[in-house]
Structure formats: structure tokens, C-alpha cells
Predicted model as a PDB file, atoms N, CA, C, CB and O in Angstrom, pLDDT in the B-factor column:
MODEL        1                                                                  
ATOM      1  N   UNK A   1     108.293 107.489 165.147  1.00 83.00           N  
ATOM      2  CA  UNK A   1     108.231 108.933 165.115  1.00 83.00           C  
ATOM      3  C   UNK A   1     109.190 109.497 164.062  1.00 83.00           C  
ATOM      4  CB  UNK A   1     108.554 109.504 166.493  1.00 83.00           C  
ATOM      5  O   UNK A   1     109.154 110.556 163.435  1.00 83.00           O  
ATOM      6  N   UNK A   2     110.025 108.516 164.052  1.00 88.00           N  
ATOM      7  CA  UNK A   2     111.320 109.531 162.732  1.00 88.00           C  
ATOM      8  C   UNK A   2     110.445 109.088 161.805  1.00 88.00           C  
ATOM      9  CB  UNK A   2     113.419 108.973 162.300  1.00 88.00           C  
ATOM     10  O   UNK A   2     109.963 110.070 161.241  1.00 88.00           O  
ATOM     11  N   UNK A   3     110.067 108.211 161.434  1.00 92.00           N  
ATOM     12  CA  UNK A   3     109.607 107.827 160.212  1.00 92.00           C  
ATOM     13  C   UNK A   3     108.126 108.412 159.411  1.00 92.00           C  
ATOM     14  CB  UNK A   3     109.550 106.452 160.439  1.00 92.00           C  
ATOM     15  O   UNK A   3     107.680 108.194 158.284  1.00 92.00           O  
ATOM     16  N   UNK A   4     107.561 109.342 160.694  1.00 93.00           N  
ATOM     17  CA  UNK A   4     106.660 110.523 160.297  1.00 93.00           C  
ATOM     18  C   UNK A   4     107.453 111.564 159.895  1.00 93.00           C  
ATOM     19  CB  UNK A   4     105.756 111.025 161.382  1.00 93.00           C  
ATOM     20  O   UNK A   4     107.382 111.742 158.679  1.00 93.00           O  
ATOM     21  N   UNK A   5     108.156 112.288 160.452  1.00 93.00           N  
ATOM     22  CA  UNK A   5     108.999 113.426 160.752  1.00 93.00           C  
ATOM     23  C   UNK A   5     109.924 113.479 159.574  1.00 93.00           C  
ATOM     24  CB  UNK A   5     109.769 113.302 162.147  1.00 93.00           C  
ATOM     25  O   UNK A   5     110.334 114.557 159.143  1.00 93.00           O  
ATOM     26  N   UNK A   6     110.317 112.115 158.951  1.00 95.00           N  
ATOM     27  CA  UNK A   6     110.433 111.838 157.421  1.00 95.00           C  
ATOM     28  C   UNK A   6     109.593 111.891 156.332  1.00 95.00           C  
ATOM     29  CB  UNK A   6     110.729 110.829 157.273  1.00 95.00           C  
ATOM     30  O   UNK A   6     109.784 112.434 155.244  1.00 95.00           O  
ATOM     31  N   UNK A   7     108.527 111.196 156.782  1.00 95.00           N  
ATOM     32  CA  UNK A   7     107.290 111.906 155.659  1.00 95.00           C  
ATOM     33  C   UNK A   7     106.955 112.921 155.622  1.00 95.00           C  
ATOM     34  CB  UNK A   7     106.120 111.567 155.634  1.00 95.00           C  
ATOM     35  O   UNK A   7     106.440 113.223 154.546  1.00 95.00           O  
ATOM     36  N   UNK A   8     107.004 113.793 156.457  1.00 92.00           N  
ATOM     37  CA  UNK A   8     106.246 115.169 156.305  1.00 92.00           C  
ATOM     38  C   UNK A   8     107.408 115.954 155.621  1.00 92.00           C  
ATOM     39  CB  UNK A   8     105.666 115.932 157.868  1.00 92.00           C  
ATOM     40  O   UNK A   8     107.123 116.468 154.540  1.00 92.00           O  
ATOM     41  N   UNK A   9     109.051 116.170 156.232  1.00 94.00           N  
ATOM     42  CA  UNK A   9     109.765 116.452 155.722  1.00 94.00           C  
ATOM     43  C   UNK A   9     109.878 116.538 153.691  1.00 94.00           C  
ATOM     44  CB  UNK A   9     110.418 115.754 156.514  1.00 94.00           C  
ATOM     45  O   UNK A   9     110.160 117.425 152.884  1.00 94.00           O  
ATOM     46  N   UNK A  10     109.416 114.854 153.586  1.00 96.00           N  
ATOM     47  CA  UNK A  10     108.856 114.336 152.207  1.00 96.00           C  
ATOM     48  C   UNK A  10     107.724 115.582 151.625  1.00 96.00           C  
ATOM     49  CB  UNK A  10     107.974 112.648 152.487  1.00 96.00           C  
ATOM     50  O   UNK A  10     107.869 116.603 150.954  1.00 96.00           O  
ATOM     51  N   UNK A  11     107.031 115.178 152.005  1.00 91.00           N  
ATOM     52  CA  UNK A  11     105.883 115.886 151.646  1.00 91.00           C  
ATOM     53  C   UNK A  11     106.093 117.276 151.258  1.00 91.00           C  
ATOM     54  CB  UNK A  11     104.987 115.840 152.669  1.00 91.00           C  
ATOM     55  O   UNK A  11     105.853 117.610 150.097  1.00 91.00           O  
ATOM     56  N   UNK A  12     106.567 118.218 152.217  1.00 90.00           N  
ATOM     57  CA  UNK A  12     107.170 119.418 152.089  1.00 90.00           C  
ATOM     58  C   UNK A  12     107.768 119.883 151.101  1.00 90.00           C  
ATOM     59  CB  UNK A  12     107.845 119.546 152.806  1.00 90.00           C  
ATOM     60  O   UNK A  12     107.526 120.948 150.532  1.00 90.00           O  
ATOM     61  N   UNK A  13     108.935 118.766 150.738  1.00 93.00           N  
ATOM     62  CA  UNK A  13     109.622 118.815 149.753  1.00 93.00           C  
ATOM     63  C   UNK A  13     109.193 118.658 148.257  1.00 93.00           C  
ATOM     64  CB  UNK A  13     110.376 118.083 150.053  1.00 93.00           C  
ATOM     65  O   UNK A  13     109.884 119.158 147.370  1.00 93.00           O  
ATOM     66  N   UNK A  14     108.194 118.047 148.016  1.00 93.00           N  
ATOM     67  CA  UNK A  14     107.595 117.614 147.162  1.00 93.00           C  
ATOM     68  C   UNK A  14     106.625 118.740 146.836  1.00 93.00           C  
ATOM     69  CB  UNK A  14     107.137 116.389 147.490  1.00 93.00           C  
ATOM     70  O   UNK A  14     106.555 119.166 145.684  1.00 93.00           O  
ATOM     71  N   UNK A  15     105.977 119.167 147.685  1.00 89.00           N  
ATOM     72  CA  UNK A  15     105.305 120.590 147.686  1.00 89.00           C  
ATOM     73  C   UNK A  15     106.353 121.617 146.953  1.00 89.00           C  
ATOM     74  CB  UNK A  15     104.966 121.129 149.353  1.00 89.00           C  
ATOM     75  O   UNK A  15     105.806 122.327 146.110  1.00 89.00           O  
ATOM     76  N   UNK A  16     106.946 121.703 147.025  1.00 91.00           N  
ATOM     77  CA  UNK A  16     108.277 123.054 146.720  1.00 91.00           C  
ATOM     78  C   UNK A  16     108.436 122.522 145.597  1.00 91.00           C  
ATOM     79  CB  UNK A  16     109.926 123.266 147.692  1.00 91.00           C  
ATOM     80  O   UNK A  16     107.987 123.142 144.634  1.00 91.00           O  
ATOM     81  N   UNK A  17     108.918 121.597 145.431  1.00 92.00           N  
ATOM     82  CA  UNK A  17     109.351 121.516 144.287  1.00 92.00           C  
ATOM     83  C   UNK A  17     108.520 121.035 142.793  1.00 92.00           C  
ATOM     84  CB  UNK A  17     110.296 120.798 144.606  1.00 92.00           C  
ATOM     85  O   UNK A  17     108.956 120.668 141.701  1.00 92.00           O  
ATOM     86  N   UNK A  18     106.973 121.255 143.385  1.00 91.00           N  
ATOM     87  CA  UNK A  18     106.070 121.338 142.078  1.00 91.00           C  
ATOM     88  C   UNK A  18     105.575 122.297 142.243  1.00 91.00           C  
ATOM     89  CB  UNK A  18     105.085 120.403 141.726  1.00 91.00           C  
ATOM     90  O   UNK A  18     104.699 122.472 141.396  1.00 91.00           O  
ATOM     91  N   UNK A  19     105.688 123.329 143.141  1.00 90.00           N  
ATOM     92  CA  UNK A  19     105.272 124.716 142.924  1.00 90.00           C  
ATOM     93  C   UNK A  19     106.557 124.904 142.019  1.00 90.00           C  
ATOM     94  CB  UNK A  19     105.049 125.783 144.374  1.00 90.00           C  
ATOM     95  O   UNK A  19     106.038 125.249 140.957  1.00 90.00           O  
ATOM     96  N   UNK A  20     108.208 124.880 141.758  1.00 91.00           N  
ATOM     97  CA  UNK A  20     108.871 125.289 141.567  1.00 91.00           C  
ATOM     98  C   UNK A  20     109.097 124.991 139.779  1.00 91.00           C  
ATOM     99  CB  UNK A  20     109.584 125.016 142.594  1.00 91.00           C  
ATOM    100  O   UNK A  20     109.665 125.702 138.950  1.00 91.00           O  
ATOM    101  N   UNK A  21     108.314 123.481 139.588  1.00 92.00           N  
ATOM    102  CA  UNK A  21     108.307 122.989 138.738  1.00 92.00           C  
ATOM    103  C   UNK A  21     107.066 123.596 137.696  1.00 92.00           C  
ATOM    104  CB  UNK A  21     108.374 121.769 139.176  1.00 92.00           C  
ATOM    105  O   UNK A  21     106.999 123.492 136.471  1.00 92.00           O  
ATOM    106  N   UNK A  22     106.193 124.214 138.571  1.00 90.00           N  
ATOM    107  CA  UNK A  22     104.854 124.568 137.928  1.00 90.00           C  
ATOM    108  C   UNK A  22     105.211 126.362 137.678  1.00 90.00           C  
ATOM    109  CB  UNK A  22     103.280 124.128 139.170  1.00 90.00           C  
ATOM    110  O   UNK A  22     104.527 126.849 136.778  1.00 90.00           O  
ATOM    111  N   UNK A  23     105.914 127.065 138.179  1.00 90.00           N  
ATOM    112  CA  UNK A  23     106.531 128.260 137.681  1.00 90.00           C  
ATOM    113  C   UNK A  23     107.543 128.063 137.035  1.00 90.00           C  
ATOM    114  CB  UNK A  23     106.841 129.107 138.524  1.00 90.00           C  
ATOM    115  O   UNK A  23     108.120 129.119 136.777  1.00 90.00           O  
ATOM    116  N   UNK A  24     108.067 127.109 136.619  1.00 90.00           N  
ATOM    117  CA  UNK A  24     109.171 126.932 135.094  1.00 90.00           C  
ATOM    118  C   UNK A  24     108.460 126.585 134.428  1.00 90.00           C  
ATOM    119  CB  UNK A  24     110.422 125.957 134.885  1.00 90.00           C  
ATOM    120  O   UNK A  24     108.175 127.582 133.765  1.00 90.00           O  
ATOM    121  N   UNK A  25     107.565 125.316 133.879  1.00 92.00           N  
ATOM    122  CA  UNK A  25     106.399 125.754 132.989  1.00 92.00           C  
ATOM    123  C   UNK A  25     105.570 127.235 132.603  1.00 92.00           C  
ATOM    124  CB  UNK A  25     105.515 125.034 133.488  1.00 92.00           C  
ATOM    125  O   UNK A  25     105.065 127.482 131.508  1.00 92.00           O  
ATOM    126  N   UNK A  26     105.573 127.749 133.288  1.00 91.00           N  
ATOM    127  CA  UNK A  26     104.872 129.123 132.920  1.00 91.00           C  
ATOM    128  C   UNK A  26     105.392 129.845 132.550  1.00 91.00           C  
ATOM    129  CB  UNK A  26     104.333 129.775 133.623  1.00 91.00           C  
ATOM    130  O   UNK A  26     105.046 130.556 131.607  1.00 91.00           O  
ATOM    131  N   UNK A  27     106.712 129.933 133.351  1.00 89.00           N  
ATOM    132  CA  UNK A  27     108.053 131.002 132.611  1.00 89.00           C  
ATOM    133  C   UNK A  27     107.727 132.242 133.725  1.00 89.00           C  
ATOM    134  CB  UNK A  27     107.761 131.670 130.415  1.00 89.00           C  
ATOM    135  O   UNK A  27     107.955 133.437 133.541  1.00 89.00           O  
ATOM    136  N   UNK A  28     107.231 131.726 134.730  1.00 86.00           N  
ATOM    137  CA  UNK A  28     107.730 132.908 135.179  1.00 86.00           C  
ATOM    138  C   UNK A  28     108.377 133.063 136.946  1.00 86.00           C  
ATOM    139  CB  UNK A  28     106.488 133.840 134.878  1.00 86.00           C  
ATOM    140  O   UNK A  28     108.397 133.967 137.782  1.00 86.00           O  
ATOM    141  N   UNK A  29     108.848 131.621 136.887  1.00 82.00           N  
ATOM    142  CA  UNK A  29     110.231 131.241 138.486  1.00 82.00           C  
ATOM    143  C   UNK A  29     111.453 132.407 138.420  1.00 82.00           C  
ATOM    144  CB  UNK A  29     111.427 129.203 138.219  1.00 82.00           C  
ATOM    145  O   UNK A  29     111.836 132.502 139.586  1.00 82.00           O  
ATOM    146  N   UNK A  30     112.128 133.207 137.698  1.00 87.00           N  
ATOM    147  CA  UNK A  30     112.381 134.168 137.969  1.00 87.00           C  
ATOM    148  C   UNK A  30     112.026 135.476 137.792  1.00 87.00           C  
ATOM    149  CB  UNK A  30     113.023 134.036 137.828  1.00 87.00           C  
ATOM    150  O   UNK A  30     112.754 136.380 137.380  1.00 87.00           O  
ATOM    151  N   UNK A  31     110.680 135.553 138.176  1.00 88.00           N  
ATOM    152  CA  UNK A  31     110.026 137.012 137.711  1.00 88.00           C  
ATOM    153  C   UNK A  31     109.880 136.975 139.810  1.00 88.00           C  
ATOM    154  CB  UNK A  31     107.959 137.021 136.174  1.00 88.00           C  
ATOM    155  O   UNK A  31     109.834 136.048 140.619  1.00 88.00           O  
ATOM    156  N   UNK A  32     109.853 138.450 139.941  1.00 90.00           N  
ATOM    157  CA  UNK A  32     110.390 138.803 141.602  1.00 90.00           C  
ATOM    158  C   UNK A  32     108.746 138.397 141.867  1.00 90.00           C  
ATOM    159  CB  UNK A  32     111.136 140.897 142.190  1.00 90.00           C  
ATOM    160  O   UNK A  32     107.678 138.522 141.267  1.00 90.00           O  
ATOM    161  N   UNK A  33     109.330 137.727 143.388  1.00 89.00           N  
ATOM    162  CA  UNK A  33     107.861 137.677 144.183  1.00 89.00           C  
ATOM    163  C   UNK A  33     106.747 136.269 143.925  1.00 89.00           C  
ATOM    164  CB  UNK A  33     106.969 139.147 143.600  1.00 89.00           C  
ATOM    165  O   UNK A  33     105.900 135.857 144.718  1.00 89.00           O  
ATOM    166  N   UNK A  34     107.148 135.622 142.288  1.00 90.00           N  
ATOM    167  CA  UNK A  34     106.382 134.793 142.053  1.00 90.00           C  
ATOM    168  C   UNK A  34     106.404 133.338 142.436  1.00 90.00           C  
ATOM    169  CB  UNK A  34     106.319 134.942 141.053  1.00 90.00           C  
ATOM    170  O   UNK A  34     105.658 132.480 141.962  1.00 90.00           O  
ATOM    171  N   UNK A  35     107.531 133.112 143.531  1.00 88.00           N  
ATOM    172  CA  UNK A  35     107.824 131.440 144.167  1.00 88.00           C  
ATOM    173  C   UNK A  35     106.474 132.674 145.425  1.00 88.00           C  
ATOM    174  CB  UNK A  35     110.403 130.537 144.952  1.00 88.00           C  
ATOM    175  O   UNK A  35     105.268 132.479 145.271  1.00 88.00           O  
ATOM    176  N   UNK A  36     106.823 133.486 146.215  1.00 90.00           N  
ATOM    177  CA  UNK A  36     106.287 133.793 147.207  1.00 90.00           C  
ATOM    178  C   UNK A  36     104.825 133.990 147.092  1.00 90.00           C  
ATOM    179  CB  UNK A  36     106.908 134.743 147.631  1.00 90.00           C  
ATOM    180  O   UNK A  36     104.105 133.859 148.082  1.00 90.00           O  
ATOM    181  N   UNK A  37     104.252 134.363 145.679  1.00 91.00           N  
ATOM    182  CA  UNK A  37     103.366 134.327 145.343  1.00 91.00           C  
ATOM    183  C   UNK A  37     102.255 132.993 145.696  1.00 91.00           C  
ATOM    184  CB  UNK A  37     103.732 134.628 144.296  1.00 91.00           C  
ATOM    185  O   UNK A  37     101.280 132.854 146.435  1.00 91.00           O  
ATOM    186  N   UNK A  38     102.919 132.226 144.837  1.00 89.00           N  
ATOM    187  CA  UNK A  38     103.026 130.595 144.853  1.00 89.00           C  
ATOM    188  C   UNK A  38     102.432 130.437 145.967  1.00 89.00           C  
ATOM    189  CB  UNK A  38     104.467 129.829 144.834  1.00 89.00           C  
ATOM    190  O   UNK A  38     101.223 130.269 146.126  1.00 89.00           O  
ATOM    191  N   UNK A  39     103.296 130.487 146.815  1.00 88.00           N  
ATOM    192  CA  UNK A  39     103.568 130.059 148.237  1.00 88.00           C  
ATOM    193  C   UNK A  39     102.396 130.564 149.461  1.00 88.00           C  
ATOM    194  CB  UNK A  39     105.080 130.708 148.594  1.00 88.00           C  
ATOM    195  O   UNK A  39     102.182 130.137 150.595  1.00 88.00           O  
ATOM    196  N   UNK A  40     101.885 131.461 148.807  1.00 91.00           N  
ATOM    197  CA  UNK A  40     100.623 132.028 149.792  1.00 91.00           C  
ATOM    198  C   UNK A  40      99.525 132.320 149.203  1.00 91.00           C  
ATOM    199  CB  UNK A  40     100.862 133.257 150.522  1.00 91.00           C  
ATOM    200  O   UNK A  40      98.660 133.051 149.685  1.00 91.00           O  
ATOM    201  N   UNK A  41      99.474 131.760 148.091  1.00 90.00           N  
ATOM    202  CA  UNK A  41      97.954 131.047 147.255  1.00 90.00           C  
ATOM    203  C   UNK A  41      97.716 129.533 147.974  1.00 90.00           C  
ATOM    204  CB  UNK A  41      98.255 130.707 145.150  1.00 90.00           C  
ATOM    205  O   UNK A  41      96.697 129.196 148.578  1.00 90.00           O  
ATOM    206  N   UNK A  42      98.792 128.798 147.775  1.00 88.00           N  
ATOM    207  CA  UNK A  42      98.923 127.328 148.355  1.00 88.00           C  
ATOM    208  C   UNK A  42      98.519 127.301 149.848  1.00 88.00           C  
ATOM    209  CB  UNK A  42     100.486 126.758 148.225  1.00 88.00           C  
ATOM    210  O   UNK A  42      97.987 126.389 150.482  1.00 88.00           O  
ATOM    211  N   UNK A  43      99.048 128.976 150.394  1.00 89.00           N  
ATOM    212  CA  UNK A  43      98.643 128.481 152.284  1.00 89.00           C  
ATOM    213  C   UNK A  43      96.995 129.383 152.291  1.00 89.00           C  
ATOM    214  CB  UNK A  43     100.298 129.524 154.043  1.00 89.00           C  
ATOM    215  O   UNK A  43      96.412 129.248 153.366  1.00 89.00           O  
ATOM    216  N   UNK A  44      96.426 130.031 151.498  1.00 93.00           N  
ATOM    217  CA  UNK A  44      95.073 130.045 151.614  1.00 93.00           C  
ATOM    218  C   UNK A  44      94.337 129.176 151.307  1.00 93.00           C  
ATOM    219  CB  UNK A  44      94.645 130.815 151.156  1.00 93.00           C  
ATOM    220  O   UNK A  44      93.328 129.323 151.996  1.00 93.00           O  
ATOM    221  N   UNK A  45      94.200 128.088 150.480  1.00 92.00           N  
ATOM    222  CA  UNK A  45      93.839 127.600 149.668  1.00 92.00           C  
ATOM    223  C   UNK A  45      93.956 126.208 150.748  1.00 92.00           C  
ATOM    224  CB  UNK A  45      94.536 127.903 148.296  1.00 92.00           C  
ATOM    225  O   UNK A  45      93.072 125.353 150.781  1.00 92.00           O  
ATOM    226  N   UNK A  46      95.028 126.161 151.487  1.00 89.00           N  
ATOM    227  CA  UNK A  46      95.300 124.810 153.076  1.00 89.00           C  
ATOM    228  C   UNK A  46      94.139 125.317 153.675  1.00 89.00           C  
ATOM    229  CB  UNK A  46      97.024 124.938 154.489  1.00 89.00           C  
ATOM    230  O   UNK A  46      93.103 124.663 153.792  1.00 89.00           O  
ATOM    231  N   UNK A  47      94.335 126.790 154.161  1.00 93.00           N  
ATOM    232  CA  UNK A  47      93.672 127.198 155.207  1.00 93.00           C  
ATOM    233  C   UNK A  47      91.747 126.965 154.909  1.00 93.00           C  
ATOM    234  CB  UNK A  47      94.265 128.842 155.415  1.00 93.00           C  
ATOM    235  O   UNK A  47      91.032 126.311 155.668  1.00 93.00           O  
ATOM    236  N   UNK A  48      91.374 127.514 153.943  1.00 95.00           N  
ATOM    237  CA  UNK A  48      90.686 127.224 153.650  1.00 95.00           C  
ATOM    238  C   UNK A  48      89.459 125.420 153.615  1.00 95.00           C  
ATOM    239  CB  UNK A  48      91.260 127.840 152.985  1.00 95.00           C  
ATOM    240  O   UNK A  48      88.279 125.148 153.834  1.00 95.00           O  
ATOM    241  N   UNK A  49      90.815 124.621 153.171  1.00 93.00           N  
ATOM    242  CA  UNK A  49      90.555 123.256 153.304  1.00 93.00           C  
ATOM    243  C   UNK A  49      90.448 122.882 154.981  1.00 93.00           C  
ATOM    244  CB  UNK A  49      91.770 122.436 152.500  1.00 93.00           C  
ATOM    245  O   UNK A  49      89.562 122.213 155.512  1.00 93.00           O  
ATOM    246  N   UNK A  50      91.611 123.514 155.632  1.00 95.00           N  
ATOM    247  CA  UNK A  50      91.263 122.828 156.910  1.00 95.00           C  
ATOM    248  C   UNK A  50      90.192 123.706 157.273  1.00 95.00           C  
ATOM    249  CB  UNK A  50      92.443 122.687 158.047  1.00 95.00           C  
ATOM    250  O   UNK A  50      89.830 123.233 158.350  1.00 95.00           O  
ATOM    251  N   UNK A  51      89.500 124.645 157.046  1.00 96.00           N  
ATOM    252  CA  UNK A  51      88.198 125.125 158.047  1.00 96.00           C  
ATOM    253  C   UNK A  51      87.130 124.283 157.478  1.00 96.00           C  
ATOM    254  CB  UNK A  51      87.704 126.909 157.986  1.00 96.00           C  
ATOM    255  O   UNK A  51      86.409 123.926 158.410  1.00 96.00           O  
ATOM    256  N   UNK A  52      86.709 123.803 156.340  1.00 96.00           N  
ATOM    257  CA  UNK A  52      86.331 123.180 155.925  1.00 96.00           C  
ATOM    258  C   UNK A  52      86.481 121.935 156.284  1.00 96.00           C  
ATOM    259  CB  UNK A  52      86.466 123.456 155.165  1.00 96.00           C  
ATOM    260  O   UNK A  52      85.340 121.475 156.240  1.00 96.00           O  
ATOM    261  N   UNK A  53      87.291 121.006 156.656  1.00 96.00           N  
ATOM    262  CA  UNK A  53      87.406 119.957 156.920  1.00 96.00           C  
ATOM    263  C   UNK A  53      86.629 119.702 158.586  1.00 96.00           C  
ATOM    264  CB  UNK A  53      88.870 119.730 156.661  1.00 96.00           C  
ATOM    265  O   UNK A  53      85.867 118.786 158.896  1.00 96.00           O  
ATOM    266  N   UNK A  54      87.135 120.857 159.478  1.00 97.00           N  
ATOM    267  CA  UNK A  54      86.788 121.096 160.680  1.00 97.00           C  
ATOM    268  C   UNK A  54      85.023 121.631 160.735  1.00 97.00           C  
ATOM    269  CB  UNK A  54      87.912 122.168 161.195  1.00 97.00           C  
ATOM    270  O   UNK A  54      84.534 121.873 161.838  1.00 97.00           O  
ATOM    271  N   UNK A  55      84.457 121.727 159.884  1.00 97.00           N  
ATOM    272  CA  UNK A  55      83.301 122.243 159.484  1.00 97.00           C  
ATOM    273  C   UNK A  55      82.524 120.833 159.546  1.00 97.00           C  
ATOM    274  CB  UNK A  55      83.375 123.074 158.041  1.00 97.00           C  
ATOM    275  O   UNK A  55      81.757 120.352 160.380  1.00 97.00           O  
ATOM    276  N   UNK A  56      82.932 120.467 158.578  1.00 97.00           N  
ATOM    277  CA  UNK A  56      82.351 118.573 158.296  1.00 97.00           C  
ATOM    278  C   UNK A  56      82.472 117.947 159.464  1.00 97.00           C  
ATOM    279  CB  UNK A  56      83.350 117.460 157.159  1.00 97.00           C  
ATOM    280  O   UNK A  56      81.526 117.251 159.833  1.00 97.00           O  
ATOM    281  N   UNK A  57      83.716 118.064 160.336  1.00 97.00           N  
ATOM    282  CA  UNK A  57      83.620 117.079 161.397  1.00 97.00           C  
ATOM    283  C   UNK A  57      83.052 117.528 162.465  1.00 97.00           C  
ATOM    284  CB  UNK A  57      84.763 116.569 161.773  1.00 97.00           C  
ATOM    285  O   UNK A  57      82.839 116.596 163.239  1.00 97.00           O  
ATOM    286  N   UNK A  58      82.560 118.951 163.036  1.00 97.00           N  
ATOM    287  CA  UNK A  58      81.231 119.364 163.703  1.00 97.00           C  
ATOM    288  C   UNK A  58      79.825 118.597 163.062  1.00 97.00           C  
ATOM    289  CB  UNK A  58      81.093 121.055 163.497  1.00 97.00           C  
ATOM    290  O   UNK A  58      79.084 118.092 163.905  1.00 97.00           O  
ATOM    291  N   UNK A  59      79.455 118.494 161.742  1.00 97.00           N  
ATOM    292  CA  UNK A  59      78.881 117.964 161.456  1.00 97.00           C  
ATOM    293  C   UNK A  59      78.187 116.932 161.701  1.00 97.00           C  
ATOM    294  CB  UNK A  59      79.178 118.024 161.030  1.00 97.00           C  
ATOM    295  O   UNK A  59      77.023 116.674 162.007  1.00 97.00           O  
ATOM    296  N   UNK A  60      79.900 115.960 161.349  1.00 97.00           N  
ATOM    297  CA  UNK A  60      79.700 114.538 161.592  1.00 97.00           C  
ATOM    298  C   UNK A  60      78.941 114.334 163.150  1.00 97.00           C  
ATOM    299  CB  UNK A  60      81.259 113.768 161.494  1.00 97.00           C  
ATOM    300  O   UNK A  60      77.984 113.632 163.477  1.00 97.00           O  
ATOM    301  N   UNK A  61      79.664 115.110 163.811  1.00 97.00           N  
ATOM    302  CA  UNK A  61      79.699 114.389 165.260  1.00 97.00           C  
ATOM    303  C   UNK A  61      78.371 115.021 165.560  1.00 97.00           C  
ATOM    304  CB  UNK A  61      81.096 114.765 166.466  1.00 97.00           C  
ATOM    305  O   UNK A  61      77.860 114.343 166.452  1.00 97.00           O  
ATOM    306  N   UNK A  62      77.832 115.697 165.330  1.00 97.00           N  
ATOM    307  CA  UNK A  62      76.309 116.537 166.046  1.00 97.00           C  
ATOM    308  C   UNK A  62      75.694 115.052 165.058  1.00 97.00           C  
ATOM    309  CB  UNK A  62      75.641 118.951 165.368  1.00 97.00           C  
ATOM    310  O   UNK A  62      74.700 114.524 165.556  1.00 97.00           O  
ATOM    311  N   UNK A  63      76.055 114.612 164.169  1.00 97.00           N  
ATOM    312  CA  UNK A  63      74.680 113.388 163.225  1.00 97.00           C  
ATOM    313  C   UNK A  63      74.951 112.334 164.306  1.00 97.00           C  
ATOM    314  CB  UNK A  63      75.104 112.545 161.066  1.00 97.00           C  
ATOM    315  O   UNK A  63      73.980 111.867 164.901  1.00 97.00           O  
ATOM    316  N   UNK A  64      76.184 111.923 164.609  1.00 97.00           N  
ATOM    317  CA  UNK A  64      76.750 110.590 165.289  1.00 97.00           C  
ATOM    318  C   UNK A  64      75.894 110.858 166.580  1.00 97.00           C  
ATOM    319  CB  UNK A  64      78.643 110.453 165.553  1.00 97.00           C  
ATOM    320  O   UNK A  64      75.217 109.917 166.993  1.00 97.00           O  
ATOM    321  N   UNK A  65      75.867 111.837 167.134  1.00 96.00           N  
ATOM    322  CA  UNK A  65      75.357 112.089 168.853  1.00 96.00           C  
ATOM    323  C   UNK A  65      73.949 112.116 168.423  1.00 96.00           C  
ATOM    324  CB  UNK A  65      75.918 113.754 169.864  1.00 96.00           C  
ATOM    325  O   UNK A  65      73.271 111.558 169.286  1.00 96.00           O  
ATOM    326  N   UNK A  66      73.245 112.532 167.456  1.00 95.00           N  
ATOM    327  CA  UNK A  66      71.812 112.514 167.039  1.00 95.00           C  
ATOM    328  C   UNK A  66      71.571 110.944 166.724  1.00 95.00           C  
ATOM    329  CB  UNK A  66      71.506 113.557 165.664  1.00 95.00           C  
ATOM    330  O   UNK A  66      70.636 110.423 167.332  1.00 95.00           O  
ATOM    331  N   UNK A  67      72.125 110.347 166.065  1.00 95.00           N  
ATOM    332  CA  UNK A  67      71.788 108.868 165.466  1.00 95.00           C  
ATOM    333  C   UNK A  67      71.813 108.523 167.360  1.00 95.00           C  
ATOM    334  CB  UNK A  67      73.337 107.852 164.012  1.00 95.00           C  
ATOM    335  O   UNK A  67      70.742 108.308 167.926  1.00 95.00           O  
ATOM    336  N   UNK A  68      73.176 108.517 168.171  1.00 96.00           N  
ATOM    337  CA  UNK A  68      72.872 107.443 169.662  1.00 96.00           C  
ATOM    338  C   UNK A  68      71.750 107.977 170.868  1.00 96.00           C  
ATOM    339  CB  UNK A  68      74.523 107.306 170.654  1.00 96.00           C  
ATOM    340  O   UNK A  68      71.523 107.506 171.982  1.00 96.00           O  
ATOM    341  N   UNK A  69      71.201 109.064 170.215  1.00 93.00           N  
ATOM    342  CA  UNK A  69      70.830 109.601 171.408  1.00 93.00           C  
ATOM    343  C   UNK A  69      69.206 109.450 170.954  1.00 93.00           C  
ATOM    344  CB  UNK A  69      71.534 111.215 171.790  1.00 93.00           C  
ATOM    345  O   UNK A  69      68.385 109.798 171.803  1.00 93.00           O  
ATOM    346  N   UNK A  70      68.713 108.958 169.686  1.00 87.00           N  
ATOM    347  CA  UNK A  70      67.583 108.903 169.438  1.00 87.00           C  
ATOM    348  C   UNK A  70      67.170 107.755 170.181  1.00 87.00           C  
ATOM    349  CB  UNK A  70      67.354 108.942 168.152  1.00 87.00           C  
ATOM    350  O   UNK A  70      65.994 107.390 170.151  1.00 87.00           O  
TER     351      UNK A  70                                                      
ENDMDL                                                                          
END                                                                             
């Protein structure tokens, strides 16, 4: 369990800091608002993926229960 709770921690971090890395390329990490900006393009853009992901796996499972039930 630590050793998830370490990866995700990871992960997180790694997230931040190429959003942080990808607004110093652009030139614009100290212009106001634009890490926060960042930051809630990236959580629509999750959100989005997980309804989508949850979309497919209704999917899956209505084909899986159709394939055993034929």
C-alpha cells in the first residue's frame, strides 16, 4: 500500500511539474492565473477521459453478457 501511495504521490508530481515546465516554454508561468489555468484544462480534459472510459466499459460488459447469454 505505501508503495502505491508513492506512485501516485509520483505521478502527481510529475504532472505539476510538466504543466510547470510546459508554461516556461511558452513564457507565460508568471503571467496571473496561468499555472491555474493549466490546472483546470488538465482536470476537464481527466474528466472527460474518465466518462469516456466508463462509457466503453458499459459497453464492454452489455457485449460480454450478450456473447454468454447467446
Amino acid at each position: 500500500m505505501r508503495v502505491f501511495f508513492l506512485l501516485l504521490f509520483l505521478l502527481f508530481f510529475l504532472i505539476i511539474v510538466s504543466k510547470l515546465v510546459s508554461l516556461l516554454m511558452q513564457g507565460e508561468l508568471f503571467k496571473e492565473g496561468a499555472f491555474k489555468e493549466s490546472m483546470q484544462q488538465s482536470g476537464k480534459t481527466i474528466w472527460s477521459g474518465m466518462k469516456l472510459f466508463v462509457i466503453v466499459w458499459f459497453l464492454y460488459l452489455i457485449f460480454i453478457w450478450f456473447v454468454r447469454n447467446r
